[in-house]
TORDOGU-774074 format. One record per residue (C-alpha): residue number from 1; x, y, z. Coordinates in nm, 4 decimals, padded with zeros to 6 digits. Last residue first. Layout:
N
     n          x          y          z
   NUM          X          Y          Z
...
//
This chain:
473
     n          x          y          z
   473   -03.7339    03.7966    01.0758
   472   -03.8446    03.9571    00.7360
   471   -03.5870    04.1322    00.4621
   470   -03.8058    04.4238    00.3469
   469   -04.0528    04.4326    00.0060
   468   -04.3570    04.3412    00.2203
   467   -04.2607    04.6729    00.4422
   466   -04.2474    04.8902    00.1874
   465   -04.6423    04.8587    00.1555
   464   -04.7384    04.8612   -00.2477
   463   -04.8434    04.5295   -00.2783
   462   -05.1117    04.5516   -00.0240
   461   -05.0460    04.3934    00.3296
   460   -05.2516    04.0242    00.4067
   459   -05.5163    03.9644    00.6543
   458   -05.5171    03.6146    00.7549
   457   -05.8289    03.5412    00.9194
   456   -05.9290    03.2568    01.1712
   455   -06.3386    03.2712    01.2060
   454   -06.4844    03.0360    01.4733
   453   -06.8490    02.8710    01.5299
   452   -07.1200    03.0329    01.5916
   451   -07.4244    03.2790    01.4176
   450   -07.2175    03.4589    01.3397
   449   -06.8069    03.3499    01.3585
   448   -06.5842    03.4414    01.6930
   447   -06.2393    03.5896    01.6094
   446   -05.8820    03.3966    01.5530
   445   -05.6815    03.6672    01.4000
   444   -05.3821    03.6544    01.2342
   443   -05.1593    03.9361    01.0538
   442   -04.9322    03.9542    00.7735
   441   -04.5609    03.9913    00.7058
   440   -04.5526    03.7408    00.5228
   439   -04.2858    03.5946    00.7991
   438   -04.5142    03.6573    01.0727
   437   -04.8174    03.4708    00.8841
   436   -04.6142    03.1950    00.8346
   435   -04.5303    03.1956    01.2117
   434   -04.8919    03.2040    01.3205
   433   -04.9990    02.9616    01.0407
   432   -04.7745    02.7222    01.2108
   431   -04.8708    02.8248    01.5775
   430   -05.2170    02.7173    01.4809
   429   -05.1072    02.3652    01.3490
   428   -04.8695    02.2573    01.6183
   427   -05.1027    02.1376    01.9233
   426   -05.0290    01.8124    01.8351
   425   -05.3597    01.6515    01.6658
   424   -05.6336    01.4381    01.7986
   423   -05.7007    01.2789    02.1492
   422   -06.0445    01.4216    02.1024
   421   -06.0799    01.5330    02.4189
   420   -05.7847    01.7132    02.4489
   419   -05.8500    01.8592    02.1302
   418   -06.1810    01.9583    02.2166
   417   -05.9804    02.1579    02.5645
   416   -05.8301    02.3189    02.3545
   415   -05.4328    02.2412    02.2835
   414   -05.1462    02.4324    02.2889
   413   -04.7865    02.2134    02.1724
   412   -04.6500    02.5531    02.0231
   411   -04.7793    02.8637    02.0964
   410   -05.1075    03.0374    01.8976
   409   -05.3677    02.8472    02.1065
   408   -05.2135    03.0465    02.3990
   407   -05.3597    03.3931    02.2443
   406   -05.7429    03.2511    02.1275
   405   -05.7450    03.0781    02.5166
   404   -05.8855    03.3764    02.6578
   403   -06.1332    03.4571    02.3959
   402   -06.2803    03.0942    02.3609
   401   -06.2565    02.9199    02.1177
   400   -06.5438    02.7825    01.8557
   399   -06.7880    02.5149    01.8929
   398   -06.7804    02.4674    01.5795
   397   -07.0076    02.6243    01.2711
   396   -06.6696    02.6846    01.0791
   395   -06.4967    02.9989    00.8809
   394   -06.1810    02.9785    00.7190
   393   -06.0373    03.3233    00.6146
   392   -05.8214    03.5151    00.3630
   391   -05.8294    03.8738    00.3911
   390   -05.6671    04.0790    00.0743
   389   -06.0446    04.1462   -00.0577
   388   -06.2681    03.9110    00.1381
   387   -06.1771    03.5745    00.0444
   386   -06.4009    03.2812    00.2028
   385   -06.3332    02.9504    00.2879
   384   -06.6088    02.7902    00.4258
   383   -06.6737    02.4974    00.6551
   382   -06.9989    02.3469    00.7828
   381   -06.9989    02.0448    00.9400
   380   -06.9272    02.1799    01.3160
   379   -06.5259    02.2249    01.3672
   378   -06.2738    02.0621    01.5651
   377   -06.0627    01.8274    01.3470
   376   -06.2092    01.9577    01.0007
   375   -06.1494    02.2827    01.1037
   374   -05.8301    02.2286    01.2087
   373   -05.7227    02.0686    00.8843
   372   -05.8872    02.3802    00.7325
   371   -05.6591    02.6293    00.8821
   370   -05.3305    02.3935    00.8428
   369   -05.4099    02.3916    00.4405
   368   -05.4551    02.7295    00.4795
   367   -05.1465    02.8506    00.6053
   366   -04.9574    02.6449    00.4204
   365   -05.0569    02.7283    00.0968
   364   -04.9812    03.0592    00.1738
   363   -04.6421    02.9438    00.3160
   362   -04.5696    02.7390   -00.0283
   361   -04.6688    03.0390   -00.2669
   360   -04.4379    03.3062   -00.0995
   359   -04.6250    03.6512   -00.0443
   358   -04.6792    04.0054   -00.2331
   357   -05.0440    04.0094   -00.3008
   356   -05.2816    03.9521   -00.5944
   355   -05.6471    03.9401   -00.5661
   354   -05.8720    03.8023   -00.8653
   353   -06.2517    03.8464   -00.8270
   352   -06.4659    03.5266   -00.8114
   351   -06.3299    03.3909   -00.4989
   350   -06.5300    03.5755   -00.2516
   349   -06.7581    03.2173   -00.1559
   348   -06.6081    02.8812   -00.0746
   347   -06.7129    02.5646    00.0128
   346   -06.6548    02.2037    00.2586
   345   -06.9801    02.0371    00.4038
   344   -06.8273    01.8036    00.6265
   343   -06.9400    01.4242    00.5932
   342   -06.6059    01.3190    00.7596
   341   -06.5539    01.1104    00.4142
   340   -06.6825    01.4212    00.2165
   339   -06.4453    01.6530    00.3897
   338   -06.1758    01.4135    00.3139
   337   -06.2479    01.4053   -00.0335
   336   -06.2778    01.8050   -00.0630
   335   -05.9590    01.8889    00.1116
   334   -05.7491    01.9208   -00.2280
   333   -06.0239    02.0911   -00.3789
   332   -06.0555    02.3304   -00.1450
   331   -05.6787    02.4558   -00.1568
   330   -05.6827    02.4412   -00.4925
   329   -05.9741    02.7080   -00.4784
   328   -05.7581    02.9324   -00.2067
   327   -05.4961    02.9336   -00.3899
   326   -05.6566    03.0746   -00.7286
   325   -05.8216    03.2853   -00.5112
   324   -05.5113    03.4162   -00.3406
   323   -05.3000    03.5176   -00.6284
   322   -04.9563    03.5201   -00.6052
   321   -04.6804    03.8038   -00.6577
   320   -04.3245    03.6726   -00.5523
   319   -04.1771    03.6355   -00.2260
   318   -03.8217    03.5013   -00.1525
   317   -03.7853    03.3988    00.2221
   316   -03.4101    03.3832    00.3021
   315   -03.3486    03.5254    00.7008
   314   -03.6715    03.4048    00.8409
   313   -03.7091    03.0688    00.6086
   312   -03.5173    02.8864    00.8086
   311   -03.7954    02.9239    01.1124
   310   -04.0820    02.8281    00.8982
   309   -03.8429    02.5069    00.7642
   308   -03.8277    02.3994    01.1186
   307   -04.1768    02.4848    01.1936
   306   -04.3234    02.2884    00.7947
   305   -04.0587    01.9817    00.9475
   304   -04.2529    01.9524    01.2981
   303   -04.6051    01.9975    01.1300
   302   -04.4797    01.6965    00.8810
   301   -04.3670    01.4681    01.1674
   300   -04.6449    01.5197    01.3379
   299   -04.9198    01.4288    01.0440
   298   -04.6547    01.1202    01.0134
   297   -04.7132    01.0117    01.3792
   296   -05.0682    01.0098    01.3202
   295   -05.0838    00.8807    01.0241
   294   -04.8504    00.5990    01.2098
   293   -05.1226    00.5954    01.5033
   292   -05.4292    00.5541    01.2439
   291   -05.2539    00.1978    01.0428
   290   -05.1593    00.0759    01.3894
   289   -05.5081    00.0993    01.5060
   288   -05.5986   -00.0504    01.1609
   287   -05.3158   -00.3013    01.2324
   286   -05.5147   -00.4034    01.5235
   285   -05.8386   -00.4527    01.4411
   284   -05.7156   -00.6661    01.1194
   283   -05.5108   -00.8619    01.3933
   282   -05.7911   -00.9068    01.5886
   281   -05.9701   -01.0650    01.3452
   280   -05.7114   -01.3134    01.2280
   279   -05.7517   -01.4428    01.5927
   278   -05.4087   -01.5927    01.7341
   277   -05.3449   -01.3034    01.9603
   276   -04.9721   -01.2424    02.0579
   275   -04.9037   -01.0695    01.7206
   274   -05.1979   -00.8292    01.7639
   273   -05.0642   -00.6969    02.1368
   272   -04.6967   -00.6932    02.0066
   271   -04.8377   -00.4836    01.7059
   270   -05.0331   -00.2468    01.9256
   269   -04.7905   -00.2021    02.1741
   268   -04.5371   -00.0999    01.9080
   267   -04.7948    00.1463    01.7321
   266   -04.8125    00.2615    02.0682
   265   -04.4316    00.3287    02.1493
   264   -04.3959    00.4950    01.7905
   263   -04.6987    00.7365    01.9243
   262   -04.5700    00.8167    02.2188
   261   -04.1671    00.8856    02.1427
   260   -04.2732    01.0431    01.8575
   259   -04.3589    01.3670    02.0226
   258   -04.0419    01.4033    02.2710
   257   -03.7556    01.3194    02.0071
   256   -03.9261    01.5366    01.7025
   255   -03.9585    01.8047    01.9402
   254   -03.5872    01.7836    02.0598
   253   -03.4597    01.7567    01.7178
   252   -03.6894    02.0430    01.6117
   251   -03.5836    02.2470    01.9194
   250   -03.2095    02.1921    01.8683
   249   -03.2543    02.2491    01.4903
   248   -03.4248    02.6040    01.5366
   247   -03.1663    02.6469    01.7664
   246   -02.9120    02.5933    01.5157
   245   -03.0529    02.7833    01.3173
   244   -03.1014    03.0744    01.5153
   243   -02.7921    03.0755    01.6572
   242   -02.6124    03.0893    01.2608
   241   -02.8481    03.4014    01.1620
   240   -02.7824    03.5605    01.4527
   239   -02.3736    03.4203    01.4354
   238   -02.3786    03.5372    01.0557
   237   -02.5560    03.8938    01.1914
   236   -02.2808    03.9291    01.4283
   235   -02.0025    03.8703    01.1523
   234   -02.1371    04.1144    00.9492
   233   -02.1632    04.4118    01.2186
   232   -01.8632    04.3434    01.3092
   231   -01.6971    04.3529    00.9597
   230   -01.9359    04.7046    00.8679
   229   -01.7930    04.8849    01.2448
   228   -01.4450    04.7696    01.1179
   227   -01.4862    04.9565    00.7565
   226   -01.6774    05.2350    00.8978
   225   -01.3842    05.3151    01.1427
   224   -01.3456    05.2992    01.5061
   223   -01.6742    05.1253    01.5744
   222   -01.4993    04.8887    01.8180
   221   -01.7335    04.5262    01.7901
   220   -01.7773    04.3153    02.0644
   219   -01.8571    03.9784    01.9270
   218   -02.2274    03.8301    01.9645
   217   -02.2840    03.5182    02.0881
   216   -02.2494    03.1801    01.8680
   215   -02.0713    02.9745    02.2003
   214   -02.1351    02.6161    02.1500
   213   -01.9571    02.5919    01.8267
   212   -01.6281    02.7068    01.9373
   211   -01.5175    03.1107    02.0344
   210   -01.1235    03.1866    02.1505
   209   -00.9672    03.2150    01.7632
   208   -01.3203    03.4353    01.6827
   207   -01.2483    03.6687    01.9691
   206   -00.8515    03.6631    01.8953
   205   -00.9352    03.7713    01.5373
   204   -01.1843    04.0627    01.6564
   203   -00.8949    04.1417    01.8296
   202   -00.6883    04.1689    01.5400
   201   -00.9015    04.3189    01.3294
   200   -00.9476    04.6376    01.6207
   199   -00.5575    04.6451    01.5801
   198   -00.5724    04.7515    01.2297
   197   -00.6272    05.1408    01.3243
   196   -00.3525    05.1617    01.5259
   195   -00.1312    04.9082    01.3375
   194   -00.2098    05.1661    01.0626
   193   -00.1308    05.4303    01.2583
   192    00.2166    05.3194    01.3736
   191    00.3114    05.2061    01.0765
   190    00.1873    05.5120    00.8923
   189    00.4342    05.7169    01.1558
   188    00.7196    05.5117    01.1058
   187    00.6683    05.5166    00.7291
   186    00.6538    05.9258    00.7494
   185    00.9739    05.9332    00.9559
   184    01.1267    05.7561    00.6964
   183    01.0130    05.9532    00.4415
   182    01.0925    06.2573    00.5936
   181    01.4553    06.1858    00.6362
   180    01.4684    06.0143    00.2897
   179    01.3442    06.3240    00.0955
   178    01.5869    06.5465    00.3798
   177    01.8558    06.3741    00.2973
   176    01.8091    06.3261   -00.1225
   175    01.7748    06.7064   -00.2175
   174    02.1027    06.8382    00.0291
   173    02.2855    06.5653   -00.0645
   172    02.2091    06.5795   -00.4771
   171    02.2564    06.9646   -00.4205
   170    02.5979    06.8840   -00.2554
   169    02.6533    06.6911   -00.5651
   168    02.5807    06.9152   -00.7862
   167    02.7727    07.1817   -00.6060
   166    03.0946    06.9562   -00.5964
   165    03.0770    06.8863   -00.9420
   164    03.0195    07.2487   -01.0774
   163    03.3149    07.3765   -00.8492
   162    03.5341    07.0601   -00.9968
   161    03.4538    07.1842   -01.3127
   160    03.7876    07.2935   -01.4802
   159    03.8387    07.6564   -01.6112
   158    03.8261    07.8106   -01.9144
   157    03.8618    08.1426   -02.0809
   156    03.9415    08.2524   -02.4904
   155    03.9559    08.5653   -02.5869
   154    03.9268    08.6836   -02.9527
   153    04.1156    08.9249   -03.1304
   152    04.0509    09.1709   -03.4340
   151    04.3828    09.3578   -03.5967
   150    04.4771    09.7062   -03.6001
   149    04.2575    09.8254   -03.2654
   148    04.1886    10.1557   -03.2267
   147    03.8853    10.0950   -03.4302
   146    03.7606    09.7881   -03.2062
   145    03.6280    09.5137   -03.4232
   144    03.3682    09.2969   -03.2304
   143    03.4421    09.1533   -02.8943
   142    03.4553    08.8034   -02.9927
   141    03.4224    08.5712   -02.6612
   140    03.5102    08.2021   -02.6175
   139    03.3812    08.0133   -02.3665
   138    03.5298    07.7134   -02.1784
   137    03.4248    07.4459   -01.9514
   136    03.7126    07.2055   -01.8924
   135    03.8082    06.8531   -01.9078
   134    04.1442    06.7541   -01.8563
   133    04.4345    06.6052   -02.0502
   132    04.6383    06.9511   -02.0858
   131    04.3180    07.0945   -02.2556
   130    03.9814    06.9482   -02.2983
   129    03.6354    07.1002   -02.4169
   128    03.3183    07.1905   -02.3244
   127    03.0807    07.4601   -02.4441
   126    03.0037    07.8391   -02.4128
   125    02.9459    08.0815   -02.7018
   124    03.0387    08.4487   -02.7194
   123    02.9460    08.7373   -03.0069
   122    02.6649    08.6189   -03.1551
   121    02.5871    08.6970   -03.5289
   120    02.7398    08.3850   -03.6865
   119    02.7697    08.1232   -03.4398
   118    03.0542    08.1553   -03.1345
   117    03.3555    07.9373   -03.2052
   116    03.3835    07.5934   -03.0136
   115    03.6522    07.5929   -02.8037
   114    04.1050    07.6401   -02.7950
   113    04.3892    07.6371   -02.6093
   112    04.6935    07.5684   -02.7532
   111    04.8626    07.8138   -02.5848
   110    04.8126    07.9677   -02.2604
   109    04.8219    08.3255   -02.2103
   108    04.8876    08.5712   -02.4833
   107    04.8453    08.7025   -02.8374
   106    04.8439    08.3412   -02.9751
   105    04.7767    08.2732   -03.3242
   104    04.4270    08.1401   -03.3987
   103    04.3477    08.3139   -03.6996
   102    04.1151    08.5512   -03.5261
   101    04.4167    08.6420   -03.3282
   100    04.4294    08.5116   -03.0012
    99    04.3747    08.6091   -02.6468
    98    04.4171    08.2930   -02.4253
    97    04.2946    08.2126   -02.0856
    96    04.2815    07.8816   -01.8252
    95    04.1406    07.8584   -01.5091
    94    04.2397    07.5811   -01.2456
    93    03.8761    07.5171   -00.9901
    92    03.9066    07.5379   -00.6275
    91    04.0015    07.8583   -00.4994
    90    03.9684    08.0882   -00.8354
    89    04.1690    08.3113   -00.8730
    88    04.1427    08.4434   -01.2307
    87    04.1521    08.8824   -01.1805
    86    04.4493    08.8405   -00.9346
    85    04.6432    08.5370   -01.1526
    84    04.6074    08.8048   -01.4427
    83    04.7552    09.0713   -01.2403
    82    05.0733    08.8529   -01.1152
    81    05.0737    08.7537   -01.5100
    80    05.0823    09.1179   -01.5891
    79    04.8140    09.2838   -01.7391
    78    04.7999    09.5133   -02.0399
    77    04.7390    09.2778   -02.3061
    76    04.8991    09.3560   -02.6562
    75    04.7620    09.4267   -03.0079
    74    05.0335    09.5134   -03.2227
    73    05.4192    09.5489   -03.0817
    72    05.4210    09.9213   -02.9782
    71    05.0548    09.9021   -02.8427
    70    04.7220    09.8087   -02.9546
    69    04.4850    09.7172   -02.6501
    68    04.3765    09.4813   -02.4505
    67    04.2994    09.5293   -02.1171
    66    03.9067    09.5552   -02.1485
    65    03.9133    09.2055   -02.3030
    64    04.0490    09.0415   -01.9943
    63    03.7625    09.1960   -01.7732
    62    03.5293    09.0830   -02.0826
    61    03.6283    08.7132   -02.0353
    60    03.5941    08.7163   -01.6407
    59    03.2783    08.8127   -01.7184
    58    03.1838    08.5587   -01.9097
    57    03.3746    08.3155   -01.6522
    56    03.0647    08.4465   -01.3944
    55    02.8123    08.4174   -01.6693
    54    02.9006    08.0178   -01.7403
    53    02.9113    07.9820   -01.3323
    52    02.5832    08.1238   -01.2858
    51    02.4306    07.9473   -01.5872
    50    02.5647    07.6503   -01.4517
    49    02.3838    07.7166   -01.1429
    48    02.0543    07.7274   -01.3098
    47    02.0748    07.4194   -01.5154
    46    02.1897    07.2640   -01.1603
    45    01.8952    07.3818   -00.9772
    44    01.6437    07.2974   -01.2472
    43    01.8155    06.9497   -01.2831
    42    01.7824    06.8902   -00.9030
    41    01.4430    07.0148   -00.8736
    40    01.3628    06.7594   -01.1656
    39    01.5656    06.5060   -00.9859
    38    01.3672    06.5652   -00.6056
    37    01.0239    06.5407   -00.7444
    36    01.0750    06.2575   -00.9547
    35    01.1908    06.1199   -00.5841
    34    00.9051    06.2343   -00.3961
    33    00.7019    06.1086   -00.6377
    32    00.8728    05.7583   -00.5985
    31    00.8618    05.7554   -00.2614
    30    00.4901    05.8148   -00.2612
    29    00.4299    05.5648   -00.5035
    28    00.6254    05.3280   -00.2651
    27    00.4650    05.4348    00.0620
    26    00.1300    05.4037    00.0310
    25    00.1383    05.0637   -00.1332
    24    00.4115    04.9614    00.0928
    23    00.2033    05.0650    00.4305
    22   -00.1014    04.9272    00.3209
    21    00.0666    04.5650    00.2063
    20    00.2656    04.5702    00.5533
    19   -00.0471    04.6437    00.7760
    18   -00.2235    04.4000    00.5815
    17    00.0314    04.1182    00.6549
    16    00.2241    03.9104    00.3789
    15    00.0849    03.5514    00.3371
    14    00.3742    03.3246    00.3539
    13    00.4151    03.4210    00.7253
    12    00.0536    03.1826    00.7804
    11    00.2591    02.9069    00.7043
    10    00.0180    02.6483    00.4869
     9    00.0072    02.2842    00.6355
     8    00.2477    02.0431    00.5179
     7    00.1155    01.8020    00.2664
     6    00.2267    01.4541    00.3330
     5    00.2411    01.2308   -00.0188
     4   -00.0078    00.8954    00.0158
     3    00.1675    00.5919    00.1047
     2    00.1770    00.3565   -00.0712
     1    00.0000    00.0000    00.0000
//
């Protein structure tokens, strides 16, 4: 025989926490706003500062140019290298200058170095370039022809960019520090208030962990957010709806146990009795006996099962648009025989115009099937049925109830004192129609009949009531 393959239970830590999915779907967008944020201010502030530094060598450009001149020797600068170190210094970054002819030749400064010559009509233009092996920014400036001067010059200035490189990157320092500063107080904050607000799941989780099957109560529920207040709320109404069935099963069980313990215990009497008799007679007697009890018992059975069901229905009755007469006419014609065999005269008047209200088919016909198996049980031998716009009733030429014991006939296991007599029925059928009637939202009455006899009426609610159209229970 193999042995069939062991499947380790699921690890809850495989399943990643709400408080961590929140927090990471809040926080990574926002981190990566803040971060688009933080380049394009860093490209603005950079494109800016370059311009500062490009205008700052500009100038340096045109303080060279205003000490040129023509001298003895051609155009000449004025300065002397001491002067020219003055007007260059620069702490950080190397600079670098040349006046030249406009063919290039060198008036003074640094040969060799050269840039990108300004475009027709302008008269400087900045770009990059390398000199002595290292990368520079440079500009070149053409001062126009200068009538005192003989021959037209240009100036050339650059410097290296380790100014520009160590601004950038303080800017990068100064951007980034505070963006990750603030977002990491900002996730210890939402982690705190998310735990906050997720510890009311939590607890409902414990409650839930700590109930079993005995204990369907309601869970305390802390309305600290619509969200939590809606999960409570939900998981109350599924234990409601949960205790009530399962009471409605404890009671049916229990009813079923305590009202067929009689009957079954006859019918067994009754056969022992016949089979210890040798007369064929008495046996014929006796399973005729038997033959009664077990309708009997299975009468009970089915009033016990239409309860339970009654009681089911509460939470899921679905109600459609019926038509009473129509009911009301099958309903007599299924209880004709047996009238006739009790020599009962069974009718029905009112049923010529249609009425239509908002009920369930089944608990309609329920209701007055149980009314005229009463009847039949207890009342004279006249019966009618009789609709009277949205009032259904069964009328009978009985003895009738009396007032005081209308209410307690209503509740399960009540009997009159006929029934008593009699030795017939549960006690079950009048609290049946009462529940049906609850859950139609309709109303039962139990009122004297002229000139005697008993009236039970089920008066239904028109169509158009919100209140037919609400969940019942």
């Amino acid at each position: 025989m193999s042995a069939a393959p062991f499947r380790s239970a699921p690890r809850r830590d495989a399943v990643p926490s709400l408080t961590r999915r929140v927090l990471r779907n809040v926080l990574v967008p926002l981190a990566l706003t803040w971060m688009v944020g933080a380049v394009i201010a860093l490209v603005i502030a950079n494109y800016f500062s370059e311009q500062a530094f490009d205008r700052s060598m500009l100038d340096d450009a045109y303080a060279i140019s205003a000490n040129v001149q023509a001298g003895e020797r051609g155009v000449e600068l004025l300065l002397s290298p001491r002067e020219m170190a003055t007007v260059l210094f620069d702490q950080v970054d190397k600079v670098y200058f040349a006046v030249q002819r406009l063919d290039g030749t060198l008036i003074s400064g640094h040969g060799g170095l050269s840039a990108a010559l300004p475009e027709k009509g302008a008269r400087y233009r900045f770009s990059d370039t390398t000199y002595d092996g290292k990368a520079l920014r440079a500009v070149v400036l053409e001062p126009g022809v200068d009538p005192a001067l003989a021959t037209p010059y240009r100036i050339v200035v650059a410097q290296t960019t380790l100014s520009r490189t160590a601004l950038v990157r303080r800017l990068l320092g100064y951007a980034l520090a505070p963006q990750v500063l603030l977002l990491t107080l900002l996730a210890a904050w939402l982690w705190h208030g998310i735990r906050r607000d997720l510890r009311p799941l939590g607890d409902l989780q414990q409650a839930l962990d700590r109930r079993d099957v005995h204990d369907l109560s309601p869970v305390a529920v802390v309305r600290t957010s619509r969200e939590i207040q809606r999960l409570g709320d939900a998981v109350n109404a599924l234990f409601d709806r949960l205790n009530h069935s399962v009471r409605a099963q404890r009671e049916f069980v229990g009813n079923v146990a305590h009202e067929l313990r009689t009957p079954l215990a006859g019918i067994r009497a009754l056969a022992e009795y016949g089979l210890a008799q040798p007369d064929a007679a008495v046996w014929r007697e006796q399973l005729a006996r038997v033959a009664e009890r077990q309708a009997r018992a299975s009468h009970l059975i089915d009033q016990l099962l239409a309860l339970a069901l009654a009681d089911e229905a509460r939470t899921s009755l679905a109600r459609d648009a019926v038509r009473l007469d129509v009911l009301a006419e099958q309903a007599v014609l299924r209880h004709l025989a047996r009238a006739d065999t009790l020599g009962v005269d069974l009718g029905a008047r009112g049923l010529d115009d249609g009425v239509t209200v908002l009920a369930n088919e089944a608990l309609v016909e329920g209701i007055l099937d149980n009314l005229i198996d009463n009847a039949l049980r207890y009342g004279g031998r006249t019966i009618t049925v009789e609709l009277a716009g949205r009032t259904l009733s069964v009328i009978d030429d009985g003895p009738g109830i009396p007032i005081e014991a209308r209410h307690d006939l209503m509740r399960r296991w009540a009997q009159g004192p006929d029934g008593q007599k009699l030795g017939q029925g549960s006690g079950l059928g009048l609290s049946i129609v009462a529940r049906y009637a609850e859950l139609l939202g309709a109303e039962l009455r139990l009122e004297a009949a002229e000139p005697a006899g008993l009236r039970a009426s089920v008066a239904f609610a028109p169509m158009r009531q919100p209140s037919l159209q609400a969940s019942v229970g």
